[in-house]
C-alpha positions in Angstrom: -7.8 25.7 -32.6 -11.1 24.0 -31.5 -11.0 25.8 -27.8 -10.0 29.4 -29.4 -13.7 28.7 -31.8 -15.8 27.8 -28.4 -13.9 30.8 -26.7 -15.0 33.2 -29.8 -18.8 31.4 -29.6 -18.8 32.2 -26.2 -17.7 35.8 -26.7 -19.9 36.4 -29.4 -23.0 34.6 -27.9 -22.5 37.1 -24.5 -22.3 40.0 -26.7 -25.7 38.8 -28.4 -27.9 38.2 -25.5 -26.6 41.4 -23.8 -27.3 43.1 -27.2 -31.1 41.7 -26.9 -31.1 42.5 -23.6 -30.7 46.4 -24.4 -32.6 46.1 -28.0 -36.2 46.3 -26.0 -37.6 43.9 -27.8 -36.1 44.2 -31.0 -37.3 47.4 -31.7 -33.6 48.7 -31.7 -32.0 48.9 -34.8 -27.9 48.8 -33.6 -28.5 46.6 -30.4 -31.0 43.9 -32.7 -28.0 43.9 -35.7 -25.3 42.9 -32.8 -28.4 40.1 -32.0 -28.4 38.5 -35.3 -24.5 38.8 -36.1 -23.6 37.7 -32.4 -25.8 34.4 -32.3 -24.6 33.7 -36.5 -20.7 33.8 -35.5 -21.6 32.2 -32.3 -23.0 29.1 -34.2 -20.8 29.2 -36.9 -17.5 29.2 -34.3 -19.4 26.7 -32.4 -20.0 24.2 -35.4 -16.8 24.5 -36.6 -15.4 23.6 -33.0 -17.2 20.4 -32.9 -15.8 19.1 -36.0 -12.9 18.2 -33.4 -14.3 18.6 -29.8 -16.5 16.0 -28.0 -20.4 17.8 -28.2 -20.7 17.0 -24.6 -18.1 18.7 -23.0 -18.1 21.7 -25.2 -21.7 22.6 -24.9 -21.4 22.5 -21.1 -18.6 24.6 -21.4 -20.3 27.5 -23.8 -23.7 27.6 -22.3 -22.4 27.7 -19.0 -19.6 30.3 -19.2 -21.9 31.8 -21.5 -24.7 32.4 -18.5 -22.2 33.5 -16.4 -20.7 35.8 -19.1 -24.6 37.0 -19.4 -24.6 37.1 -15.7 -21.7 39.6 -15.2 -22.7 41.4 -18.1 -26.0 42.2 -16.8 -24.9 43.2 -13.9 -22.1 45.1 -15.0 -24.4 47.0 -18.0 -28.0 46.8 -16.4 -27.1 47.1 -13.0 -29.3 43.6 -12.3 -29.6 42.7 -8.8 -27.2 39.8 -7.2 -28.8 37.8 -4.9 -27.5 34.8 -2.5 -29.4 32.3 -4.7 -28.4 33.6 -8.4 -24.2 33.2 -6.8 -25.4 29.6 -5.5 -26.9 29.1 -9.0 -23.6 30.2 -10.8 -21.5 27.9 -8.7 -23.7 25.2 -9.2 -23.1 26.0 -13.1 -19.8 26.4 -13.0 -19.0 23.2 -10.9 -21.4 21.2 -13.5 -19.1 22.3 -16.3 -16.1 21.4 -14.4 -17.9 17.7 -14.0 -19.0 17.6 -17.3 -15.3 18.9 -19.1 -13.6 16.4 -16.7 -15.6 13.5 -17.3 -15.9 13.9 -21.1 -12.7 15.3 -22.1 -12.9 17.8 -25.2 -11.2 16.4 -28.3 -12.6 13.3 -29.7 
C-alpha cells in the first residue's frame, strides 16, 4: 500500500508543478487551485507512505521520478527544449534513484 501512496504523491506532485508552470505566477485561478491541491495530496500520500517505507529510498524515488515526470511534462505541454545535457542529467537522476532504492531498500 506504501508504493501505490508514493506512486499517487508522485502523480499529484507532477500535476502541481506543471499546474504552476502554466498558472504565470499564480495569477491563474484553475492552474494555481491544481497548485495547492496537487502539492496537499502529494504530502499527505507521501506522509502516509513513510509510516512504512524507509525516508531514504522513498524520497529519492518521488523527487526523482517526480523531475523526470516534470521533465516530460514540460516538454510534452510547453514544448521545452531537450538538450544533450538535460538527457545526461535525467540519467544521472534516474541511475541515483536506482542506487539509492537498491541500497536502502523501501520498507523498514
Amino acid at each position: 500500500m506504501g508504493v501505490a501512496m508514493v506512486a499517487g504523491a508522485i502523480l499529484a506532485e507532477v500535476m502541481a508543478t506543471l499546474a504552476l508552470r502554466a498558472s504565470h505566477g499564480l495569477t491563474r485561478l484553475g492552474p494555481s487551485v491544481l497548485v495547492v491541491v496537487g502539492y496537499g495530496l502529494a504530502f499527505v500520500l507521501l506522509a502516509q507512505a513513510l509510516k512504512s517505507l524507509n525516508v531514504g529510498p522513498v524520497y529519492a524515488v518521488w523527487s526523482g521520478v517526480g523531475t523526470v515526470g516534470a521533465f516530460v511534462g514540460g516538454v510534452v505541454l510547453f514544448d521545452e527544449q531537450v538538450r544533450l545535457a538535460t538527457l545526461a542529467g535525467i540519467a544521472l537522476v534516474i541511475l541515483g534513484v536506482a542506487v539509492m532504492y537498491l541500497g536502502g531498500g523501501l520498507e523498514h
